[in-house]
N, C-alpha and C positions, 0 to 999 in steps of 0.2 A: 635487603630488608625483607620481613616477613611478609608473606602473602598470600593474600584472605581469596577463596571463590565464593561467588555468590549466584544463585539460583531466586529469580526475581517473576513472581506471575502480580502482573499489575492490571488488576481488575476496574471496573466503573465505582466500584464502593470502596472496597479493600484492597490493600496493597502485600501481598505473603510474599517474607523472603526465608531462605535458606542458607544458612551463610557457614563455609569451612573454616574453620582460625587455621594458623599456619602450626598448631600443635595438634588439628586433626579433629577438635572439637566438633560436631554440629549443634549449632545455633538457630532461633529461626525469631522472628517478630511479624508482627500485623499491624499494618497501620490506614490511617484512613489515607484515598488515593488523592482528595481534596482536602484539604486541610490548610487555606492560603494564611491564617492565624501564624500560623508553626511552622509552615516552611510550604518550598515551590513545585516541588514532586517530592513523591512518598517512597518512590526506587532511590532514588536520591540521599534523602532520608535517612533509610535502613539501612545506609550502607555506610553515612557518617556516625548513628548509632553505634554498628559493631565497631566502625575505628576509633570510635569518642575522637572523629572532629569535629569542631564547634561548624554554624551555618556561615559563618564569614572567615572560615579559609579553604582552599581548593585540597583535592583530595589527591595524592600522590597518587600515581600511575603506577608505582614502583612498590605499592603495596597491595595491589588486585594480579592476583592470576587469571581470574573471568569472569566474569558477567555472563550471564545467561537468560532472555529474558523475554518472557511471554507477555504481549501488552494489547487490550483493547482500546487502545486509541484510533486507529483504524476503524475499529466497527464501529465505536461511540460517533463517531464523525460522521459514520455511513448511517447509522438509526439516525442522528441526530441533524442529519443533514447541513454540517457544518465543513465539508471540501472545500477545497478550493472553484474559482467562476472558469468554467470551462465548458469554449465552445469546440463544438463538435465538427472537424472540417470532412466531405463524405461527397464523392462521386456526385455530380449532377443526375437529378432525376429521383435519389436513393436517399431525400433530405428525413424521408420522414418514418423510414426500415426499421430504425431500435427502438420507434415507439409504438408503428405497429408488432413489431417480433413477430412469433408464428401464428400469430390467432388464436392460440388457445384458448377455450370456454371452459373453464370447472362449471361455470351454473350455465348449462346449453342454453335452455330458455329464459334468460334473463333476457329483458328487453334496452333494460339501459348498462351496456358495458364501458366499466370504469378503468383505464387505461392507468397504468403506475406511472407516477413522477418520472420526466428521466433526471438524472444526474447532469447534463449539460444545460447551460443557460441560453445558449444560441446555435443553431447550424449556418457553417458556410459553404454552400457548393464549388466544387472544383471542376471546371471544365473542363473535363478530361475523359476518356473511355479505353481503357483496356481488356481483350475479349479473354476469354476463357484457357486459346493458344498461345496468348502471348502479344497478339497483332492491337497494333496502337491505332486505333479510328479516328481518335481525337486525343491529338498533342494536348499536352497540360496550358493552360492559359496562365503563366506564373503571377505577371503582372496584374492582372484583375484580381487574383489571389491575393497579393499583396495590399491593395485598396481594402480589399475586406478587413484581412487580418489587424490592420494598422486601427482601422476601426475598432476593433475588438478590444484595443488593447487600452486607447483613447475611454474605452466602457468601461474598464478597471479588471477585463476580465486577464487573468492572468497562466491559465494554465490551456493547453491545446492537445484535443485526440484525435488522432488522424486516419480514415480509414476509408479506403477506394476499390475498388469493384477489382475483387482477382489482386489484392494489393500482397496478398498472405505471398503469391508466389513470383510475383509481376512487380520488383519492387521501384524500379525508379522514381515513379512519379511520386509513391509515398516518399521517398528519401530526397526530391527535392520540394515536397510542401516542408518536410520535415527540417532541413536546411533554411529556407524562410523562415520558417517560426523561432529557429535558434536566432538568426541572425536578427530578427526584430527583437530580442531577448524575450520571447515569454521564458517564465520560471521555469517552468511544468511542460516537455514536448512528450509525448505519448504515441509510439508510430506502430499500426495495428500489424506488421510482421515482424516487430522484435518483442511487441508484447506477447502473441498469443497468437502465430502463424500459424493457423488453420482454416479450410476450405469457408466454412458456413459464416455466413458474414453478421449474424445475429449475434453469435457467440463471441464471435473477435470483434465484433464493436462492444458490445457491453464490456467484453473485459478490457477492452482500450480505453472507454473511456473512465471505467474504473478507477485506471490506474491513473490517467490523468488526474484524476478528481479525489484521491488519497495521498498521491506521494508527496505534494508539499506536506500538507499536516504533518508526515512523520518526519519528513526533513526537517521541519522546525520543533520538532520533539528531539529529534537527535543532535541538533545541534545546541540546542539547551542543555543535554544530559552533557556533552561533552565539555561543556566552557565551566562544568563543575570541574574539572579535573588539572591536574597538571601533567605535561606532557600528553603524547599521541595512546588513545586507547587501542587504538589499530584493531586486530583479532580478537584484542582479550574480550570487546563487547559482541554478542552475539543475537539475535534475534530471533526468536521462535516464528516461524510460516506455518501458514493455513496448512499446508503437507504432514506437518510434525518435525521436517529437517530444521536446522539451525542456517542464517545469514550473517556475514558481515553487514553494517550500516550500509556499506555502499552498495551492497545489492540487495538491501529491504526497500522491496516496493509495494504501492499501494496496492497491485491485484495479489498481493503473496500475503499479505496481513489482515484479514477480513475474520479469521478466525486462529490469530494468533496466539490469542488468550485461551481458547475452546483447546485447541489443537494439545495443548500442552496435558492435559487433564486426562487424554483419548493416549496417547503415547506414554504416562508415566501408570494408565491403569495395561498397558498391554506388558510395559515391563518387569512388573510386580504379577501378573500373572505367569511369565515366563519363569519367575523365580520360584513359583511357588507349583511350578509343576503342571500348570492347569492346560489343557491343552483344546485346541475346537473342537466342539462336539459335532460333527456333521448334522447333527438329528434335527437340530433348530436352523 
């Protein structure tokens, strides 16, 4: 059968698509990105639009070559603080490190400093200590972990980010809280040296628990996109990352989508510059 690509940036207001016919045409439409009148997504949408499928039947697989597709649902979630309930599991002693962060002052003399929200809704400390060389001072307490986390889950919270003193390089004891968490089924496990294995522990907890705190939302975006369709989308859907590179679903996660909709806009003005000869001016 004929088969359409489509180029999709799904904005908070509007939704632009770009769409190939299988005769080479380019196509494009705008629609609003809410719209529950008319239908459930506006990606969705645009893309029974160019095949004039009606809203109550599924869309052949077997007529998309690709999908492409830039979405702030990620950031709408993170401005609008609508993540998923996740608690933050963190070295004994280091409960309270991503709220303080480094101390920074923009206004030096301010007298009342106002610390940002964080993203998780509780901390559990983990009895454990690993030094700098590797050496384990304090074996993990699994079972007092588990009393915790059971709790957690008991609370409704459902997604877990994980992150321990030296865990970036020193991983065991992440990888058995992280084991627990699977095994209690949270949704959502987030373990800070697969996400973001690096030294400073500031940096790898926020972007751990990031990722805890966006990957459902998109997971349950993409598994709506997909129950529009018939058959496996596999590769043909792709998703634009904060970087400007493209994901499959299965590896679009929530610290990679934060500026997935921006990103798109920064990457199609640098290749239209390319095209058109312009090249860095060092001067600026």
């Amino acid at each position: 059968m004929a088969s359409w690509s489509f180029w999709i940036d799904r904005g908070g207001t509007f939704t632009d698509t770009i769409a190939l016919s299988p005769s080479g045409q380019l196509l494009s439409s705008k629609f609003l990105s809410v719209n529950p009148r008319k239908y459930d997504d506006a990606a969705i949408h645009s893309i029974r639009h160019f095949l004039s499928i009606p809203n109550d039947e599924q869309i052949p697989v077997s007529q998309i070559e690709s999908i492409k597709m830039g979405t702030t649902v990620a950031t709408n979630a993170l401005l609008e603080r609508r993540g998923a309930r996740t608690v933050l599991v963190v070295t004994n002693g280091f409960e309270d490190q991503l709220r303080l962060g480094y101390q920074n002052r923009p206004a030096i003399f301010a007298r009342q400093i106002i610390l940002p929200d964080q993203l998780y809704e509780k901390v559990v400390t983990a009895d454990e200590r690993i030094l700098a060389n590797g050496e384990v001072i304090k074996a993990l307490d699994i079972n007092a972990l588990r009393e915790d986390l059971e709790g957690c889950l008991n609370e409704g919270i459902t997604a877990c980010a994980i992150i321990l003193m030296h865990g970036y390089r020193f991983v065991e004891h992440e990888k058995m809280v992280a084991n627990l968490a699977n095994e209690l089924s949270f949704e959502q496990v987030s373990v800070s040296h697969e996400v973001n294995p690096q030294i400073r522990f500031v940096e790898r907890g926020d972007t751990t628990v990031l990722d805890a705190y966006l990957t459902p939302i998109l997971r349950k975006y993409i598994d709506q996109l997909g129950e529009n369709f018939i058959g496996d989308l596999g590769h043909r859907l792709m998703f634009m990352q904060s970087n400007g590179g493209l994901a499959s679903p299965k590896f679009f996660r929530g610290k990679d989508a934060v500026l997935s909709g921006p990103a798109g806009g920064v990457v199609g003005a640098v290749e239209v510059s390319i095209r058109a000869g312009e090249k860095k001016d060092n001067r600026f």
